[in-house]
N, C-alpha and C positions, 0 to 999 in steps of 0.2 A: 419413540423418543420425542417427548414435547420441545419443540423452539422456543428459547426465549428470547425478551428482545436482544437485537447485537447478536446472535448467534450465524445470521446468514446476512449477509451484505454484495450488492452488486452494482456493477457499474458499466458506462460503456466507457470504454478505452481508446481514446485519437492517441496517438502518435506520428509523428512528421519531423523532418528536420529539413532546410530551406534549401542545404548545398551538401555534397560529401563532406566538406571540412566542419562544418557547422555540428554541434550539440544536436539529438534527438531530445524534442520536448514531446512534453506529453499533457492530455487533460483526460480528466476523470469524469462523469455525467450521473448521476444520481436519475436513473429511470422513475423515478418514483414521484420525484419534487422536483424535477429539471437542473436542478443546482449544480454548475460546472468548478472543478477545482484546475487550475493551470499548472503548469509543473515545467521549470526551465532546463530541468536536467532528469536523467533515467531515476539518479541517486535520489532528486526529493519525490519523486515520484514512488519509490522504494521506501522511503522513512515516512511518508504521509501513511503509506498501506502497513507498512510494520507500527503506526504508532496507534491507526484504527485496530490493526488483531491484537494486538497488545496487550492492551484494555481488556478484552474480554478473557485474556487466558490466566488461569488459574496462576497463583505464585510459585508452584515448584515448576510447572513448568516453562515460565518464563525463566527463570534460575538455571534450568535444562538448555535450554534456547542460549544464555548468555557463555555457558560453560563450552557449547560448542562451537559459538565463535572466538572463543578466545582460543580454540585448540586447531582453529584452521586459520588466525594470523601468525 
């Protein structure tokens, strides 16, 4: 099976949060080019990664993808 590009994507992963009461933030690190992304909360840390696979996934299956969240709110 050939890769193409956007098919495989990796990252390092911090997470920390400063106190119990306090949010878990999170950054993302791009081993490749160094390039860090910050994230103030789990959720945009979750919509930055849902908005990269996204992208690469075929239209029924994103369609697939939207049908079973709307069957689990």
């Amino acid at each position: 099976m050939e890769e193409q590009p956007g098919d495989y994507v990796s990252y390092l992963l911090r997470m920390w949060r400063t106190s119990r009461e306090n949010p878990w933030r999170a950054s993302l690190e791009d081993p490749r080019t160094g390039e860090r992304v910050g994230f103030g909360s789990l959720e945009a840390l979750w919509e930055f990664l849902h908005g990269k696979t996204e992208a690469t996934l075929p239209k029924d299956a994103t369609e697939a993808n939207l049908e079973h969240e709307r069957q689990l709110s």
